[in-house]
FIBA-902506 format. One record per residue (C-alpha): x, y, z. Coordinates in steps of 0.2 Angstrom, whole numbers, padded with zeros to 4 digits, always signed. Each point is the difference from the previous one (the first is absolute). Layout:
BEGIN
XYZ ...
! end
This chain:
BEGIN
-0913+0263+0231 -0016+0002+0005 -0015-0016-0001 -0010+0010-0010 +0012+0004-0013 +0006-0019+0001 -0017-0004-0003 -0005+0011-0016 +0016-0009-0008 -0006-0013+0002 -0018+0002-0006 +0006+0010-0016 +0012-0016-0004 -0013-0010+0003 -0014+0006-0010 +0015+0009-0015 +0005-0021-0002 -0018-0006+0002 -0005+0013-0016 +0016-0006-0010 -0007-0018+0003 -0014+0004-0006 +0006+0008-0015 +0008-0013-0008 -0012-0011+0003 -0015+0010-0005 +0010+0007-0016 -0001-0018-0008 -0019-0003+0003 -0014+0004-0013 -0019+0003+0008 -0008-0015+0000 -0017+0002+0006 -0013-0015+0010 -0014-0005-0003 -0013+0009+0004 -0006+0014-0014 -0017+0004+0010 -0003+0018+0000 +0000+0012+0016 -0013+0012+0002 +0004+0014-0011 +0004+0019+0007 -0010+0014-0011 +0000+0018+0003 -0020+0008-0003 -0002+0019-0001 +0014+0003+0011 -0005-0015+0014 +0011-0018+0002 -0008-0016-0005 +0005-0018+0006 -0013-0014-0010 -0012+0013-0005 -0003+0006+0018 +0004+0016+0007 +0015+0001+0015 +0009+0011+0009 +0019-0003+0001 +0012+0001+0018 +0017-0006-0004 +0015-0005+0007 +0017+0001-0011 +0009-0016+0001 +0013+0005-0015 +0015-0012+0003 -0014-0015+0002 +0008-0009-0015 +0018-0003+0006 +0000-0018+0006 -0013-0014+0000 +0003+0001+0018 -0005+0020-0001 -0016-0001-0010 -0006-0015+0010 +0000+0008+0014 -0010+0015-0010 -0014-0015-0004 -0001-0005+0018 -0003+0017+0006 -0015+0005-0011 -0014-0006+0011 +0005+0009+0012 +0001+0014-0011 -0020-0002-0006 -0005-0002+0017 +0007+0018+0004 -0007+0007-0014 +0016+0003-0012 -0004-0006-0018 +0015+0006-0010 +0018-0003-0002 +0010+0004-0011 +0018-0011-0006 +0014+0004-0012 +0010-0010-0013 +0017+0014+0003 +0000+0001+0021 -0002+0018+0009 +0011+0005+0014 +0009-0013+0008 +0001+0011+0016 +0012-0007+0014 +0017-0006-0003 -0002+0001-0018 -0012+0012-0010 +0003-0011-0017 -0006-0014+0008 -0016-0003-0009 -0005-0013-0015 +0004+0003-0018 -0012-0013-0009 +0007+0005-0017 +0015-0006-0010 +0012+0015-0009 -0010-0003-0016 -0016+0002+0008 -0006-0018+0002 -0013-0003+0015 +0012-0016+0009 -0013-0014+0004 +0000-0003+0019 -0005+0020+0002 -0015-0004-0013 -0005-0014+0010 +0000+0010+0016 -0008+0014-0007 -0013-0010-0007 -0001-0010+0017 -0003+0017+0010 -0015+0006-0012 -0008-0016-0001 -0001-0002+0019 -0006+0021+0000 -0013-0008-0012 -0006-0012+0014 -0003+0014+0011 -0008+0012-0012 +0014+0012+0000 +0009+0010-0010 +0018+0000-0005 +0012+0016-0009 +0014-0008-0006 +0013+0013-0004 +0013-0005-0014 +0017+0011+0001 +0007+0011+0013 +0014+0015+0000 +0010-0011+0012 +0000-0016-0014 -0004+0008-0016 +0022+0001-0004 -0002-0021+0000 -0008+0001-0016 +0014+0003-0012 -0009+0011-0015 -0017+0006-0003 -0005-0016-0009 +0001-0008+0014 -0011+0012+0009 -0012-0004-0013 +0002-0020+0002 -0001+0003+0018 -0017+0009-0001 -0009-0013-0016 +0007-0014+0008 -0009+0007+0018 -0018+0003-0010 +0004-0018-0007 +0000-0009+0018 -0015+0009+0003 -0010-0003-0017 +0005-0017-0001 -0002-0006+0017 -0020+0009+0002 +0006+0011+0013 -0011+0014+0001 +0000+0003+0019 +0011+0014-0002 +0007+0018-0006 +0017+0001-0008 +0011+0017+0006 +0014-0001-0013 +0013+0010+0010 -0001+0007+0015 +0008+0017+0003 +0001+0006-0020 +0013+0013+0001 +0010-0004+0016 +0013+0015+0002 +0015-0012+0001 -0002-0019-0001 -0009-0002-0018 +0012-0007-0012 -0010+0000-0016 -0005+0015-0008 -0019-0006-0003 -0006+0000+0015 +0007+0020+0002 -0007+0013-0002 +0001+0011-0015 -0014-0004-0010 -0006-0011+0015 -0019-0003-0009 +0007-0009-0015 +0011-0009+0011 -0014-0005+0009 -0012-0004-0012 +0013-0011-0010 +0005-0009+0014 -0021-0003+0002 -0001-0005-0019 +0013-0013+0003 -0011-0007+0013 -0017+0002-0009 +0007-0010-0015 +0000-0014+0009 -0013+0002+0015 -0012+0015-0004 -0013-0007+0012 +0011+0005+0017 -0001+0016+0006 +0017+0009+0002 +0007+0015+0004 +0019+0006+0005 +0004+0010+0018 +0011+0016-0001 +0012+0004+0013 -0009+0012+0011 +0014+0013+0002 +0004+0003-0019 -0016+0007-0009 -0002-0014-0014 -0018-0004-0001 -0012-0016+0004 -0010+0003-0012 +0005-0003-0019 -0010-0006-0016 -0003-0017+0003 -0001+0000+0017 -0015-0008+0011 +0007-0003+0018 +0008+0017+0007 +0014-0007+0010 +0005+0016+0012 +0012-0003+0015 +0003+0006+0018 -0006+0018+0005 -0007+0004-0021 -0020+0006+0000 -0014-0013-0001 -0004+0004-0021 -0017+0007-0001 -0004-0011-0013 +0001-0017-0004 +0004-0015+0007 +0019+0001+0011 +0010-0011+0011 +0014+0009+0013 +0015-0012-0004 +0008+0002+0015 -0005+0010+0017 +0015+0011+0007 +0008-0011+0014 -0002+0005+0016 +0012-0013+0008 +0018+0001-0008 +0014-0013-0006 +0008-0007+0016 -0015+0007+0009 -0014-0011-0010 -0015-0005+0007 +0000+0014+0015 -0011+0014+0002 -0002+0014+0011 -0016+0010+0005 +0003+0013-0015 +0001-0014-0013 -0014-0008+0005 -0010+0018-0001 +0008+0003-0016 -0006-0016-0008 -0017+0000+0010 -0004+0014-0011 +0007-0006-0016 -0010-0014+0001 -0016+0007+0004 +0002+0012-0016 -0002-0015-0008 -0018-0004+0004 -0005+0014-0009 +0007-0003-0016 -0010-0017-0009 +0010+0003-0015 +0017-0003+0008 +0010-0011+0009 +0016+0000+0009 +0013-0015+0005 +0008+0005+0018 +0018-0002-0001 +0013-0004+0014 +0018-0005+0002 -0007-0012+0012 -0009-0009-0012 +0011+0002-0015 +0019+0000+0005 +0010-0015-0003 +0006-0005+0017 -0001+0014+0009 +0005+0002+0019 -0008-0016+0004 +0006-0010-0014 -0017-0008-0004 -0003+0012-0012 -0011+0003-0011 -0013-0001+0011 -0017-0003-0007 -0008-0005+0018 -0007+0017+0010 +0011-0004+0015 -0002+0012+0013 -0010+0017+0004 +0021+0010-0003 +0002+0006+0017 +0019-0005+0003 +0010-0009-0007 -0004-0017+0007 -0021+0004-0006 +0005+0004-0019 -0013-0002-0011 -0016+0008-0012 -0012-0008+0011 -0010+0017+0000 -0001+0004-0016 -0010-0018-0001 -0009+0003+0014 -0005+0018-0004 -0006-0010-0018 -0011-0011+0008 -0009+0010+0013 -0003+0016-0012 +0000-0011-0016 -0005-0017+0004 +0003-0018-0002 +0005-0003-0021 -0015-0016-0005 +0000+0004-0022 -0009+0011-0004 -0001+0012+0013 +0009+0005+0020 -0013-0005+0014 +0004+0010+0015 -0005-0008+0017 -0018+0000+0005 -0003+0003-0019 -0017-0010-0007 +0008-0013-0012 
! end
């Protein structure tokens, strides 16, 4: 039996006993908020442009989905976000129900809901603790709500509905205005979806009524849902603001739109490396996204993302390395191509070096 398979075991068992720990813990707890109540800067969308405190920004992310896992997880978000404003990236985006696990285990994301559809306390709090330090740097935050991988965990379609109200409640009831809400990311998934409303047929009332479940409660935060990029449904309904696309979808012509995820370059057991074609590929990906003030896009690795991954540190919210091997793994470029061709990120605008300030 080979180390490495030894050592996936273990990882999976590890994490598989730390998530049923959790669980019954968490599945006891209501959300009980603290203290403070003060309002973040509020995100607004003008004539197809973003908006963060009245002033106009431009938007270069960095998709940090599985933040929310652990305390020990999302600190370690928090602690990287300086270094994040001083390379020029002003956007993340966390979810309540975890994307891809990646290596050893693919379902090893968070689920911050229970079966009924009630937002378990500690994920509030940790939600709330990631947008308020956002706030500090005047940054922006898309917290996306339900995923194909999760969406089974809520047992009916009530529940989806508690999970959503109960979503736009945290964020109306705690000021939280830093942010744009994706409610499900991947709408019409060809095989993971379990519940018939985030599927396609009649995928625009869908969407609009999952959208009208959130407006009731929070119709100051601008939402939107992402399709799944290979099945045709579209991102824009009635009742849409954001237009959530994903991976290789067209930059919409109008409107203001944020690319949920970049098509990774580095693979699962692979994260964080790169070779000379990726790094041209995503060069040019980037740079696209100069020319389009009206959109946005979050870059996506399994570097960044995957719980645990080759190394076992996972995920990995620091750049690391520049990917060359496999002992240099990292995005280090992608934050260094930010700040040199974007700037330094100081609310409300990127200064690029030798820039006047």
């Amino acid at each position: 039996m080979s180390s490495r398979f030894v050592r996936s075991i273990i990882i999976s068992t590890l994490f598989f006993g730390l998530q049923c720990t959790q669980s019954r813990i968490q599945a006891q707890e209501t959300a009980t908020p603290s203290n403070d109540v003060s309002a973040t800067r509020e995100f607004e969308i003008r004539d197809g442009r973003p908006y963060l405190g009245g002033q106009p920004i431009r938007l270069w992310g960095l998709r940090c989905n599985n933040a929310l896992m652990s305390p020990a997880v999302t600190e370690r978000l928090v602690n990287n976000l300086d270094n994040y404003a001083e390379h020029g990236i002003n956007f993340i985006s966390i979810s309540l129900q975890g994307t891809n696990g990646g290596f050893p285990n693919v379902d090893a994301g968070p689920n911050a809901f229970t079966p009924d559809g009630r937002l378990i306390a500690s994920f509030a709090k940790r939600t709330e603790t990631v947008i308020r330090e956002a706030d500090k740097r005047g940054m922006l935050v898309c917290l996306v709500v339900m995923m194909p991988r999760k969406d089974e965990l809520l047992v009916d379609e009530a529940a989806v509905r508690t999970a959503i109200q109960q979503t736009a409640t945290l964020l109306e009831s705690r000021k939280l205005r830093n942010v744009t809400v994706n409610l499900f990311q991947e709408f019409h998934h060809p095989t993971r979806i379990h519940h018939a409303i985030f599927r396609e047929p009649d995928g625009d009332l869908k969407k609009s009524t999952l959208t009208g479940w959130f407006k009731e409660i929070a119709p100051g935060i601008e939402t939107g849902i992402c399709p799944n990029h290979l099945t045709g449904s579209s991102y824009d309904y009635p009742g849409c603001e954001v237009k959530f696309f994903q991976e290789e979808m067209a930059i919409p012509d109008v409107g203001f739109s944020i690319n949920t995820e970049t098509a990774d370059r580095d693979a699962t057991g692979h994260e964080g490396v790169f070779n000379r074609f990726h790094i041209a590929s995503m060069e040019k990906e980037w740079r696209n996204y100069l020319d389009h003030p009206n959109s946005a896009m979050l870059f996506r690795s399994p570097y960044v993302e995957d719980v645990g991954g080759q190394m076992g540190t996972g995920p990995n919210f620091e750049m690391g390395g520049r990917g060359t091997g496999d002992k240099d793994r990292g995005v280090r470029h992608y934050f260094e191509w930010v700040q040199t061709n974007v700037g330094v990120w100081k609310f409300p605008t990127h200064i690029r070096a030798n820039q006047p300030q």
